[in-house]
NUTOR-902643 format. One line per 8 residues: number of its first residue (from 1); their letters; for each residue z, y, x of C-alpha. Coordinates in nm, 3 decimals, always signed. Each point is the difference from the previous one (the first is absolute). Example, Ala and Ser with C-alpha at 12.3 -4.5 7.8 and 13.67 -1.06 7.14 Angstrom:
// residues 2
1> AS> +0.780:-0.450:+1.230  -0.066:+0.344:+0.137
This chain:
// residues 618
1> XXXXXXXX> +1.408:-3.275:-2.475  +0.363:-0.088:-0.015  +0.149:-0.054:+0.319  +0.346:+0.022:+0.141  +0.109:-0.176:+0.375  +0.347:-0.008:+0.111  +0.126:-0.065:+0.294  +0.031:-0.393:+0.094
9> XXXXXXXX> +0.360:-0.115:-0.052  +0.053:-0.099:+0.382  -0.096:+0.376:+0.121  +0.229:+0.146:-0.266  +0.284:-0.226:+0.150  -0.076:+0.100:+0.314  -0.011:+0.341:-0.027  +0.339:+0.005:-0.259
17> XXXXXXXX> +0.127:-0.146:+0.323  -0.058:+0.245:+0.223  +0.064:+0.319:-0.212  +0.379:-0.209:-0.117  +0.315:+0.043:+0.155  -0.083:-0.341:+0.177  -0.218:+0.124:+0.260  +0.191:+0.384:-0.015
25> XXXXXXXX> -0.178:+0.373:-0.129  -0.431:-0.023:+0.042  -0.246:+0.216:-0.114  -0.258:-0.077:-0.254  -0.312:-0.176:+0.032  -0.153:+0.316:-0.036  +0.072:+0.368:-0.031  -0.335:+0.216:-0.102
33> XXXXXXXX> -0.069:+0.299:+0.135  +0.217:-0.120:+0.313  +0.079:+0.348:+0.075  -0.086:+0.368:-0.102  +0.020:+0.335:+0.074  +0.169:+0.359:-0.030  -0.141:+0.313:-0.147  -0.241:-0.186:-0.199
41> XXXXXXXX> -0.173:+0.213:-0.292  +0.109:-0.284:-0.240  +0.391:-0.050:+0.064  +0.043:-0.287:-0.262  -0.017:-0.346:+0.189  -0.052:-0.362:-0.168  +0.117:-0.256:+0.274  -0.113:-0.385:-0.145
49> XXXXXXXX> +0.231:-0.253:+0.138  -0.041:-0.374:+0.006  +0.240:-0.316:+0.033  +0.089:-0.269:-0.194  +0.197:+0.117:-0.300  +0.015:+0.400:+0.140  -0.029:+0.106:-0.361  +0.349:-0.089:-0.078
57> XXXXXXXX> +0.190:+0.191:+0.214  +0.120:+0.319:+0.052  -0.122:+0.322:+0.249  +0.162:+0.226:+0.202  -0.096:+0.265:+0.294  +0.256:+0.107:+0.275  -0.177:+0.345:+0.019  +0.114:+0.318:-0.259
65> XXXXXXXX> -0.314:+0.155:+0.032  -0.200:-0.327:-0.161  +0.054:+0.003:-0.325  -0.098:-0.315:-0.276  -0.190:+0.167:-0.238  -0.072:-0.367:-0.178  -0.004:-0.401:+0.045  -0.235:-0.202:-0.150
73> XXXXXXXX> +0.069:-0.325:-0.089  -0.340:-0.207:-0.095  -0.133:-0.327:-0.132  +0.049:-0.198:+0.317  +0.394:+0.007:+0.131  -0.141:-0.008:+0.339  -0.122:+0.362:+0.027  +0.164:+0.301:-0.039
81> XXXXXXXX> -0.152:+0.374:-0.035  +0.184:+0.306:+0.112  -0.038:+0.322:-0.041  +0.121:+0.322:+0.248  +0.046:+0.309:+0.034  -0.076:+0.108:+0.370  -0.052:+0.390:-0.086  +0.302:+0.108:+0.264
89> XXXXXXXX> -0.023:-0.288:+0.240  -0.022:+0.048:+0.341  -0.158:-0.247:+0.241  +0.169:-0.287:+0.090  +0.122:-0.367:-0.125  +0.275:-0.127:-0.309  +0.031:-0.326:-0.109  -0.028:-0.106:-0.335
97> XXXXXXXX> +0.208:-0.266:-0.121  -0.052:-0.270:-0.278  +0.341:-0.124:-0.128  +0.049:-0.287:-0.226  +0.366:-0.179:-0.104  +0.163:+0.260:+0.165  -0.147:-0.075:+0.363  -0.319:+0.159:+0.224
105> XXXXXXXX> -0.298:-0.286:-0.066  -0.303:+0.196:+0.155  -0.028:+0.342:+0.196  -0.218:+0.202:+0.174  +0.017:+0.283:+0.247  -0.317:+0.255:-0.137  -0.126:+0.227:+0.212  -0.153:+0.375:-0.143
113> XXXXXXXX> -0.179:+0.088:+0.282  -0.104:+0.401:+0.121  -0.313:+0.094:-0.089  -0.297:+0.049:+0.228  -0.069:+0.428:+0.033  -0.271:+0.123:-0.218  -0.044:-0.356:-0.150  +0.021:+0.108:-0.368
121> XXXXXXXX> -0.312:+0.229:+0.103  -0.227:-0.202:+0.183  -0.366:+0.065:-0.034  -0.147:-0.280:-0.225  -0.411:-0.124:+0.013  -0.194:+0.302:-0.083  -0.364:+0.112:-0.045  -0.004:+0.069:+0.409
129> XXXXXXXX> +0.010:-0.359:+0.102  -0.214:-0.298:+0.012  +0.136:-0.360:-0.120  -0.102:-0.339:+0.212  +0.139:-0.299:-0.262  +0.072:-0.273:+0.182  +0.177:-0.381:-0.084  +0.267:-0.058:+0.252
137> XXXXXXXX> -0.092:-0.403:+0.014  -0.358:+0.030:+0.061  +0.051:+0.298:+0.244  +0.118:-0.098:+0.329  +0.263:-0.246:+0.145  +0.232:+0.127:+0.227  +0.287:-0.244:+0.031  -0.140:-0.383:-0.078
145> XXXXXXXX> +0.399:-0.027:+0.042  -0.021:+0.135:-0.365  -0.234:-0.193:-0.167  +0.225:-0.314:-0.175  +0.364:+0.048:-0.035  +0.299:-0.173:-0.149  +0.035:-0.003:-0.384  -0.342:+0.129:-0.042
153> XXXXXXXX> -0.238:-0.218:-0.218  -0.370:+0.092:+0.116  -0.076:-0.054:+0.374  -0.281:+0.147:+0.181  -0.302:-0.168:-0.060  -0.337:+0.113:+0.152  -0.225:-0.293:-0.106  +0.098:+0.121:-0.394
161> XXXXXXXX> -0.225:+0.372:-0.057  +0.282:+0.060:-0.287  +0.331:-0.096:+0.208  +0.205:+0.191:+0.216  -0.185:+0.124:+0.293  +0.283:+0.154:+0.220  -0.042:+0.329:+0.017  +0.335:+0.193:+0.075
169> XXXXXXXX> +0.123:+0.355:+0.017  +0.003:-0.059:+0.362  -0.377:+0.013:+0.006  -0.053:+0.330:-0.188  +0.245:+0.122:+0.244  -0.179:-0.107:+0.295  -0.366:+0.122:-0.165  +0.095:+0.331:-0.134
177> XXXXXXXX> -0.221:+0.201:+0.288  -0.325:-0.158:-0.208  +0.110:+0.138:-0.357  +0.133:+0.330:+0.198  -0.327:+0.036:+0.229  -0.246:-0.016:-0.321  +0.188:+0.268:-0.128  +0.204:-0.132:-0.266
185> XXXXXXXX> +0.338:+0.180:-0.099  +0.152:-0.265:-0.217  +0.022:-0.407:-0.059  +0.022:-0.161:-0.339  +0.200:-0.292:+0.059  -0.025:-0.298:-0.243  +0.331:-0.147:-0.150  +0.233:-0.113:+0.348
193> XXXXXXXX> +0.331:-0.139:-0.203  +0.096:-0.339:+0.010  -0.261:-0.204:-0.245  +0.186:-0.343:+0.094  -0.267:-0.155:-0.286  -0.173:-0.339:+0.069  -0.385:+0.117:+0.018  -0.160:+0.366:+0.061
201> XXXXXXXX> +0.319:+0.137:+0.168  -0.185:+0.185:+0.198  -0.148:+0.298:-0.222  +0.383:+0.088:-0.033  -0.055:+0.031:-0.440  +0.250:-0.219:-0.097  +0.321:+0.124:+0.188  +0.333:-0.197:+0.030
209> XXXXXXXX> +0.182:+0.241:+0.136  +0.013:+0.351:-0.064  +0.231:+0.112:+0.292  -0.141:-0.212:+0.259  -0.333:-0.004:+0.223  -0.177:-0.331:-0.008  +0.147:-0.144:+0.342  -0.390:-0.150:+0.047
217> XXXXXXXX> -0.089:+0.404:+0.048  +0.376:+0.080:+0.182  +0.303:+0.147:-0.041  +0.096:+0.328:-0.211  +0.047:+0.160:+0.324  -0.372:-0.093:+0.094  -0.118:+0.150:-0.303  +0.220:+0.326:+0.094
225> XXXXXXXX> -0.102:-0.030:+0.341  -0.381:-0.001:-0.101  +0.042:+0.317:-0.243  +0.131:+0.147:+0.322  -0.271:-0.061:+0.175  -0.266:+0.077:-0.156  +0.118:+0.309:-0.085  +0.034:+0.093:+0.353
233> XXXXXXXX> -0.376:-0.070:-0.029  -0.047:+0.259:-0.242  -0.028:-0.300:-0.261  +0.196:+0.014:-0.352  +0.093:-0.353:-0.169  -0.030:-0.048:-0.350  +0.162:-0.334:-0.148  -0.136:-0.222:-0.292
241> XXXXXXXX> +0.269:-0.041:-0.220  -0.045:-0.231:-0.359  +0.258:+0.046:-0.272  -0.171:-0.150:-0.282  +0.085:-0.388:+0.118  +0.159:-0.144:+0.259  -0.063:-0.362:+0.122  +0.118:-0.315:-0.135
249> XXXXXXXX> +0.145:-0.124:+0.305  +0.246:+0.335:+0.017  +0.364:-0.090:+0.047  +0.102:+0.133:-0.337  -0.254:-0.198:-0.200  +0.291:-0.328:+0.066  +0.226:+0.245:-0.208  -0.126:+0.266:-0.183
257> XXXXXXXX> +0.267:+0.303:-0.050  -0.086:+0.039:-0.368  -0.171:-0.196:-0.261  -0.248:+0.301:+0.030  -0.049:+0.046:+0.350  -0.359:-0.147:-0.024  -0.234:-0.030:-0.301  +0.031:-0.314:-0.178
265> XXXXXXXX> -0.310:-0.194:-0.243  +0.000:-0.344:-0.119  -0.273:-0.118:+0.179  -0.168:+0.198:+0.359  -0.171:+0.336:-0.152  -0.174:+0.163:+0.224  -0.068:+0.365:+0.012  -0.341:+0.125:-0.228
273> XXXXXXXX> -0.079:+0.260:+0.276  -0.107:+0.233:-0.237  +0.066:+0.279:+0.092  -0.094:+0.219:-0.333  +0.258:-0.155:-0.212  +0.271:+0.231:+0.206  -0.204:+0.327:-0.138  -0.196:-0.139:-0.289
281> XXXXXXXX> +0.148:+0.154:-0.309  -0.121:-0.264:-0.186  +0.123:-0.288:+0.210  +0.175:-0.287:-0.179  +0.413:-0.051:+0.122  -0.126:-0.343:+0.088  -0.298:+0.088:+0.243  +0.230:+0.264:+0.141
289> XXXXXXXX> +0.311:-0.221:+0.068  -0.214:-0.302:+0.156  -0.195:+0.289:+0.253  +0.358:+0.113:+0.113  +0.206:-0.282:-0.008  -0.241:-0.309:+0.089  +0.075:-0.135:+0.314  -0.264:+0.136:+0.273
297> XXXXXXXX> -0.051:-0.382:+0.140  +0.232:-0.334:-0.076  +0.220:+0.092:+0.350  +0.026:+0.366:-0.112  +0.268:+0.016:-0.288  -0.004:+0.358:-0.146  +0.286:+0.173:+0.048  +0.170:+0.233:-0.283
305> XXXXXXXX> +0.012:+0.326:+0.083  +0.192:+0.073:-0.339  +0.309:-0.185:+0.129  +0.201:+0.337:+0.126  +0.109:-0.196:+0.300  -0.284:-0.164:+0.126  -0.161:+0.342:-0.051  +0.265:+0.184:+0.213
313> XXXXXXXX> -0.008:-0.252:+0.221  -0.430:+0.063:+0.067  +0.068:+0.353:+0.011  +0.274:-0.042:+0.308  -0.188:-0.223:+0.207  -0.321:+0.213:-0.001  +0.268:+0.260:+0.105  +0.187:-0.224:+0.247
321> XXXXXXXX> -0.336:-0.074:+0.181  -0.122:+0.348:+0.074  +0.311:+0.113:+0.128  +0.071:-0.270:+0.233  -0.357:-0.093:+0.100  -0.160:+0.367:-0.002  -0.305:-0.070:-0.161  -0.191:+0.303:-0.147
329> XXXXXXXX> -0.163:-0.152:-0.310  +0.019:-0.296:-0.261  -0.311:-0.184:-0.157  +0.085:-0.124:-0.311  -0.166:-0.311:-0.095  -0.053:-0.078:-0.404  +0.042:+0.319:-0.089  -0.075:-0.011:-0.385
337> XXXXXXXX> +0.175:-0.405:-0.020  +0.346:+0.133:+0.036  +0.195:+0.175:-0.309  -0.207:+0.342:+0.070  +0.323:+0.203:-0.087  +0.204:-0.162:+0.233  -0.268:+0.103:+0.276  +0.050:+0.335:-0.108
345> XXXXXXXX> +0.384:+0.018:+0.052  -0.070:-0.229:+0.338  -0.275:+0.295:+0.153  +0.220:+0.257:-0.123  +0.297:-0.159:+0.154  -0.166:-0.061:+0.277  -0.145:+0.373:+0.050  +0.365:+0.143:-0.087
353> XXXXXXXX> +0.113:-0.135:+0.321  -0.309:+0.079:+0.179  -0.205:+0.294:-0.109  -0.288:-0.024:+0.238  -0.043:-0.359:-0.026  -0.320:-0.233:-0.093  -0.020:-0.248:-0.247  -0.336:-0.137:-0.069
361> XXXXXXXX> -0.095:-0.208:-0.312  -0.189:-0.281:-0.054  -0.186:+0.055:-0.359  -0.302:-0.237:+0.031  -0.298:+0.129:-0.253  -0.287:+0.174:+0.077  +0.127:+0.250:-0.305  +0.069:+0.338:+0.110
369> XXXXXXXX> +0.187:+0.042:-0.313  +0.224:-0.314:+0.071  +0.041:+0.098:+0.346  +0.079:+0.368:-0.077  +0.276:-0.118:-0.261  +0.220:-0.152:+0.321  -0.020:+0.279:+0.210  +0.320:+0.219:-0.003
377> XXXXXXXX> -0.050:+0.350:-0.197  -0.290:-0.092:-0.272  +0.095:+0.153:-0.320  -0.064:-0.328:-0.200  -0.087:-0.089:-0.348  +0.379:-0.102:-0.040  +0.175:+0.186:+0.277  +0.035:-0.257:+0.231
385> XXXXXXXX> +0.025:+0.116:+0.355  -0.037:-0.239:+0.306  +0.132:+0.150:+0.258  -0.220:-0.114:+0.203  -0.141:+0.247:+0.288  -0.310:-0.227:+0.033  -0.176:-0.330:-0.105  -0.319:-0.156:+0.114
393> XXXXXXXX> -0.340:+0.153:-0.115  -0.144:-0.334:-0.100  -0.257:+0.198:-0.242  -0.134:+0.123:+0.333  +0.023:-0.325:+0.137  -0.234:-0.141:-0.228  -0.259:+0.230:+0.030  +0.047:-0.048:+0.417
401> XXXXXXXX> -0.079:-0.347:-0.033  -0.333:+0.093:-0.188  -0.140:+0.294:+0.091  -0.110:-0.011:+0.298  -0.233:-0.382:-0.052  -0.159:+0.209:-0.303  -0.304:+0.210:-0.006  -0.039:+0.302:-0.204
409> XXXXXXXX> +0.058:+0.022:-0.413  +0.162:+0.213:-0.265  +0.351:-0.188:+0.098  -0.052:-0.177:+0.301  -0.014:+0.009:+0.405  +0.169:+0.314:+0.126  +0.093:+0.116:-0.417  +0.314:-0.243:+0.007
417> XXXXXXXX> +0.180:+0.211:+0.251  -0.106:+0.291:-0.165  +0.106:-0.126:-0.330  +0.288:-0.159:+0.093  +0.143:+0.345:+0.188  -0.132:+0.182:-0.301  +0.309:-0.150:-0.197  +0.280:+0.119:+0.215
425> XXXXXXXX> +0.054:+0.252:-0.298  +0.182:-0.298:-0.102  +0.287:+0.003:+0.279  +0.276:+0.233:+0.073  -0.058:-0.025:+0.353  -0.367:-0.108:+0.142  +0.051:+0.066:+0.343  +0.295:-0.247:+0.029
433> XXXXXXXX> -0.181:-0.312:-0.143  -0.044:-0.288:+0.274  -0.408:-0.086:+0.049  -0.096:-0.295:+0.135  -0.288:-0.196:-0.012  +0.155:-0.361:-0.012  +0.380:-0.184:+0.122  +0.129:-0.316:+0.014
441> XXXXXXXX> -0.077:-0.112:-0.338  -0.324:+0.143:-0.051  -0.340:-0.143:+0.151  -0.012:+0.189:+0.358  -0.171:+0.318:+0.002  -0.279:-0.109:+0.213  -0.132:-0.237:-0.218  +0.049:+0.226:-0.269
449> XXXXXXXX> -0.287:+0.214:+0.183  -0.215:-0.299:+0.030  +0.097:-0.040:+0.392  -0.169:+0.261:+0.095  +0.118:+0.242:+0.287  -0.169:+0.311:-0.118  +0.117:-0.038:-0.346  +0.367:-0.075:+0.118
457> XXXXXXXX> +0.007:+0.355:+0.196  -0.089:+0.149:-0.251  +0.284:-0.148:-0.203  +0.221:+0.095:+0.255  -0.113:+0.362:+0.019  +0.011:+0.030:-0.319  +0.373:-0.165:-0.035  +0.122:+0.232:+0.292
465> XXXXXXXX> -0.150:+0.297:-0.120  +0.052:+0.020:-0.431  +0.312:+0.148:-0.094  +0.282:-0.274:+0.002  +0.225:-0.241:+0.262  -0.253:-0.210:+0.154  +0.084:-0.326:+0.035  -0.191:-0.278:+0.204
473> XXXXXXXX> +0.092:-0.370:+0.012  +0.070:-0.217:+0.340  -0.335:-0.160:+0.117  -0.238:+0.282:-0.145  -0.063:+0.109:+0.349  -0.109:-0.385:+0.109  -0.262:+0.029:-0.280  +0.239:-0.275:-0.159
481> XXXXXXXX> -0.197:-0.137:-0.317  +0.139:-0.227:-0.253  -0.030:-0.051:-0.413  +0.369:-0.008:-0.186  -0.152:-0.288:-0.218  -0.062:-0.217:+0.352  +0.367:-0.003:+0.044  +0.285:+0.253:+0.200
489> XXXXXXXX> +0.024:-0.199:+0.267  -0.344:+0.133:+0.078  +0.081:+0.321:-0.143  +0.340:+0.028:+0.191  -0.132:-0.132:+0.329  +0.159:-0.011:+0.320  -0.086:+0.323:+0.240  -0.160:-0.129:+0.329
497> XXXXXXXX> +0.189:+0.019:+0.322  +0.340:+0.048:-0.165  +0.049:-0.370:+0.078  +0.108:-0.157:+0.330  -0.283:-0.192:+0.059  -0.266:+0.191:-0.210  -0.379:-0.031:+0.203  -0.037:+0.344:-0.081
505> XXXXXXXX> +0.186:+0.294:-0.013  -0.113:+0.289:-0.235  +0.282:+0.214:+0.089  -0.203:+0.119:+0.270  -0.317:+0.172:+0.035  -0.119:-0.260:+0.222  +0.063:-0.319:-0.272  -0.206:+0.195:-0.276
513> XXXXXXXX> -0.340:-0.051:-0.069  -0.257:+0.331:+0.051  +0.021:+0.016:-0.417  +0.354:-0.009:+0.010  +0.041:+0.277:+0.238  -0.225:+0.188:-0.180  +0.231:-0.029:-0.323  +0.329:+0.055:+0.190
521> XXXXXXXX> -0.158:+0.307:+0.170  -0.115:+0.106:-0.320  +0.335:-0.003:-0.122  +0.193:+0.155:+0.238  -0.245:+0.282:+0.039  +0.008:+0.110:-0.365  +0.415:-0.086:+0.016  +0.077:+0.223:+0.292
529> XXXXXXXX> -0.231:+0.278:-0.197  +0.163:-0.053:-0.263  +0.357:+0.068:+0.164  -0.087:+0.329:+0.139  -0.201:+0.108:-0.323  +0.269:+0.140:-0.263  -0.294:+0.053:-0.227  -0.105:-0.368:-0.007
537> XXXXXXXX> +0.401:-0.078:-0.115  +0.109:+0.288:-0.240  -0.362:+0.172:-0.056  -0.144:+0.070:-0.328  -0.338:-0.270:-0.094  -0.300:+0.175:-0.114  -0.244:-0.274:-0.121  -0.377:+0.039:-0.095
545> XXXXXXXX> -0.186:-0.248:-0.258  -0.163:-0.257:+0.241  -0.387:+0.024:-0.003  -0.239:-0.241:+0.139  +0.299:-0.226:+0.079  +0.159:+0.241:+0.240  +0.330:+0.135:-0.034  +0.113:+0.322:+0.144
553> XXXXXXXX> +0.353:+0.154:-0.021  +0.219:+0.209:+0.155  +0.389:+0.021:+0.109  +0.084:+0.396:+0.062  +0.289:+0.245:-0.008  +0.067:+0.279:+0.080  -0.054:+0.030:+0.410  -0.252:-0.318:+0.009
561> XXXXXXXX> -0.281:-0.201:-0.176  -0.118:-0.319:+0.026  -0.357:-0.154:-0.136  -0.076:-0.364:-0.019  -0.326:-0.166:-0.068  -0.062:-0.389:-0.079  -0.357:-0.088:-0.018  +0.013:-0.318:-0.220
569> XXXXXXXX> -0.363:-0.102:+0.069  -0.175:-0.246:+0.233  -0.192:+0.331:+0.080  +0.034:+0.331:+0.164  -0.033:+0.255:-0.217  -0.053:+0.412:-0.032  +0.351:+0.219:-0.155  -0.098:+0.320:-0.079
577> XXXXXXXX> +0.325:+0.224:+0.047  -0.044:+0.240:-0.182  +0.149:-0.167:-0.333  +0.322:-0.034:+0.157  +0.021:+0.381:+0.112  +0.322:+0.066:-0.200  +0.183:-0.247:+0.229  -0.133:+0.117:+0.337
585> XXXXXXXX> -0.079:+0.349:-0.040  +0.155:+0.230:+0.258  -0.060:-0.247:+0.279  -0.329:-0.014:+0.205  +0.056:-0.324:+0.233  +0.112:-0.389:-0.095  +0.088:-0.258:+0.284  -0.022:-0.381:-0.064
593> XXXXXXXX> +0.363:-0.138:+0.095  -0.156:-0.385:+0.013  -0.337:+0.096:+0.181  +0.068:+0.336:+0.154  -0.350:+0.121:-0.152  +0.009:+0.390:-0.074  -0.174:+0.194:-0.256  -0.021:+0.384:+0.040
601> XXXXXXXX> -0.201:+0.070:-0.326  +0.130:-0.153:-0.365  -0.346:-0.048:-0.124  -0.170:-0.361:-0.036  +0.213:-0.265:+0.234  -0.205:-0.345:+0.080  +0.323:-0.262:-0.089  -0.053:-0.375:+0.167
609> XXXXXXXX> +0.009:-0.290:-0.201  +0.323:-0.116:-0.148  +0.197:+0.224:+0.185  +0.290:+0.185:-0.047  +0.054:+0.396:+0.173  +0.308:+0.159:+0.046  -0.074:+0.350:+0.055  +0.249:+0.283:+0.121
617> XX> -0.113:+0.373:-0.109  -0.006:+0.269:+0.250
């Protein structure tokens, strides 16, 4: 698709106006990042000016210790890109000036600010905490004083399942205490920039606006505030961040940088999502250039990576957010759709600044050797090397999904999980995948399980308990139940009670149904094990072929062991111990975390009906 806006004549005029010697020195329109930082692991800085005919003049810097390493002229003469050296800069402001026939036209004072102490080591997502995803529009309103605001397109509207909702970063705020009290250590946040776009604002895909919060969710400051908070809750944030398309509504789509800022085709080509072509060695250059640079949807242009600016410009902004904001971790969404080697040289840029950091992709197969190829450290076929610390397990996934509505067979029932895990040969790192059993594009997790509460513990037992990040999605404790194919606004619905106005209030104990409880207990039992059980985070798995459709495994190291059981059958049944003697020899008693049933003799244990056991060895 061949597309190029410009600016109406009228705004141009306008803002000539204001940047002339008629209305006396302005800044420009826009200055991205707005402001930066000292002692910085990466000391060269690209600052991206705009203003109406920018690219023509000339720069200069009142400070001796900034020095212009380069200026960058482009296809449109109302940006400019320049590049600076900030190695032996000391905090503080200097102005840069733009100078054109000899006079000042724009300037602007840019601040490097001091860096927070100990931020370049900050302690990322890791294998010792527990994920809660949830979507900040269907979460909880918190400030109706938020919900429509000047200049922005969609309004809040509750009759419409797939509109804006009004959900707002003051709500998470104000509900943290329910993610914290079930024992979860960290929030997934779906996209919060600006997506001024016309329809589906709200799922925050499509941004506008990659230095500024959507003002339907709050301020920047909110968002910093919020990281703040929740971390005084014990409660890391990690941000969903998409750098394989922006929206079509973004400022710079009016007037695009460079010819090659976005891809281009003659006619609307979307993306194949085939995934294969990107390792297939046999893939036709066609297949493979359609899968990367289609267009995701027609109000998601794909951006081009291979454009050194645009690709610097990513790179910063990923940066720019972690610093100011504190977050702890990044989800990357579309993972394989972007140019896979500028991913690389994002992560590692990323990770350079921040060695401890998370960054969690979004490779959607049920392929462990697809998945395994985007996670940082696999010694591929052709060298290529993610950087990635983690992406989703959606091989295990899959086999969630099924296993536990199947009975017994060669492949089925309890054998996915086993065969699924039994693949992790495939990854570099195992025990830093993210398991989940569904989020907010996937059919919920309880009706994955056929809606039934003894099959969705055991999902969640099993989820908490396998090696991994566990990851649970906003509603799974409410026994929330919907079918992708029905529709997100189903999917993505609304949590009760966060709402003025709501009849109910599941917040509380007391606006949850007996079921309901039961799930959130279940939850926060296994959770708040989990936290105080190193061995459940960082412990070796030790996994036996499921018989009779029940699995048994264990998580051990070298101070503790832990043995879980999930009886897949509409039946009790008899589990004679002795076959799994290698994993529990030395220890003569087992306690039931979820029942508090003891056993003092590992001989033949009567297991309920599709239940799960969480046993701790003594």
């Amino acid at each position: 698709m061949k597309m190029k806006r410009v600016i109406p004549a009228m705004t141009l005029a306008i803002l000539f106006l204001a940047g002339s010697g008629l209305f006396g020195q302005s800044s420009p329109e826009r200055v991205e990042p707005p402001f930066w930082w000292t002692d910085m692991f990466h000391t060269e800085l690209q600052v991206k000016a705009f203003a109406p005919e920018i690219g023509n003049t000339r720069v200069t810097v009142d400070r001796p210790d900034v020095r212009i390493k380069e200026v960058v002229a482009v296809d449109s003469p109302n940006y400019l890109f320049i590049y600076l050296d900030v190695a032996h800069t000391a905090p503080g402001k200097f102005r840069i000036d733009f100078h054109q026939d000899g006079q000042v036209k724009y300037t602007y004072d840019y601040e490097l600010r001091e860096r927070e102490a100990g931020s370049r080591y900050r302690e990322g997502l890791n294998a010792s905490d527990a994920m809660y995803l949830l979507m900040p529009d269907r979460f909880a309103n918190g400030d109706p004083s938020l919900d429509n605001q000047p200049g922005m397109i969609e309004e809040v509207d509750r009759d419409n399942p797939s509109g804006r909702q009004g959900g707002d970063i003051p709500g998470i705020i104000q509900n943290l205490d329910h993610i914290a009290g079930m024992g979860f250590s960290a929030i997934w946040l779906n996209p919060v920039l600006e997506n001024n776009q016309p329809r589906y604002s709200y799922h925050g895909y499509a941004a506008t606006d990659y230095y500024k919060i959507d003002p339907r969710f709050g301020t920047n400051e909110d968002f910093r505030d919020m990281v703040g908070k929740a971390e005084e809750k014990g409660i890391k944030i990690v941000k969903d961040i998409v750098l394989n398309h922006s929206g079509d509504h973004h400022w710079w789509m009016d007037d695009l940088p460079t010819a090659d800022w976005i891809h281009h085709w003659d006619e609307f080509t979307r993306t194949t999502y085939r995934m294969t072509t990107i390792l297939d060695p046999h893939a036709a250059r066609d297949d493979y250039k359609r899968m990367v640079e289609g267009w995701f949807d027609h109000h998601m242009p794909d951006l081009n990576q291979n454009n050194r600016l645009l690709a610097r410009y990513l790179k910063q902004n990923s940066v720019w957010w972690i610093e100011y904001s504190g977050i702890r971790g990044i989800r990357m969404d579309t993972q394989p759709y972007a140019d896979r080697f500028f991913m690389s040289d994002w992560a590692r840029y990323v990770m350079n600044e921040y060695p401890y950091f998370m960054i969690i992709g979004e490779a959607w197969t049920g392929v462990p050797a697809i998945i395994s190829y985007f996670q940082g450290g696999k010694e591929n076929h052709d060298d290529y090397d993610s950087h990635f610390p983690s992406v989703f397990d959606f091989s295990l996934y899959d086999a969630i999904g099924r296993a536990f509505t199947e009975g017994d067979g060669w492949g089925t029932g309890m054998m996915r999980l086993y065969n699924s895990l039994a693949q992790d040969f495939l990854y570099p790192d195992p025990y830093n995948l993210v398991v989940f059993g569904d989020n907010h594009d996937t059919d919920r997790i309880f009706t994955r399980v056929g809606e039934n509460i003894d099959k969705l513990e055991m999902a969640l037992t099993f989820i908490f308990t396998t090696r991994g990040i566990p990851q649970v999605y906003t509603g799974t404790e409410l026994l929330e139940s919907a079918y992708e194919h029905d529709g997100h606004g189903e999917l993505r619905s609304t949590f009760p009670g966060g709402w003025p106005g709501d009849p109910v209030n599941k917040f509380t104990r007391e606006g949850r149904t007996t079921d309901q409880n039961r799930i959130t207990d279940h939850i926060t039992t296994l959770l708040n094990f989990r936290q105080n059980k190193p061995v459940l985070q960082y412990g070796w798995l030790k996994q036996f072929v499921p018989e009779d459709n029940i699995y048994v495994y264990f998580r051990y190291d070298e101070n503790d062991t832990v043995m879980v059981v999930l009886n897949n059958n509409d039946m009790e049944k008899e589990l004679e111990l002795n076959r799994f003697r290698e994993a529990w020899d030395g220890y003569s008693e087992a306690s039931d975390l979820i029942t508090g049933q003891r056993f003092n003799r590992f001989d033949t244990w009567t297991i309920p009906a599709n239940t799960g056991m969480v046993l701790e060895l003594e």
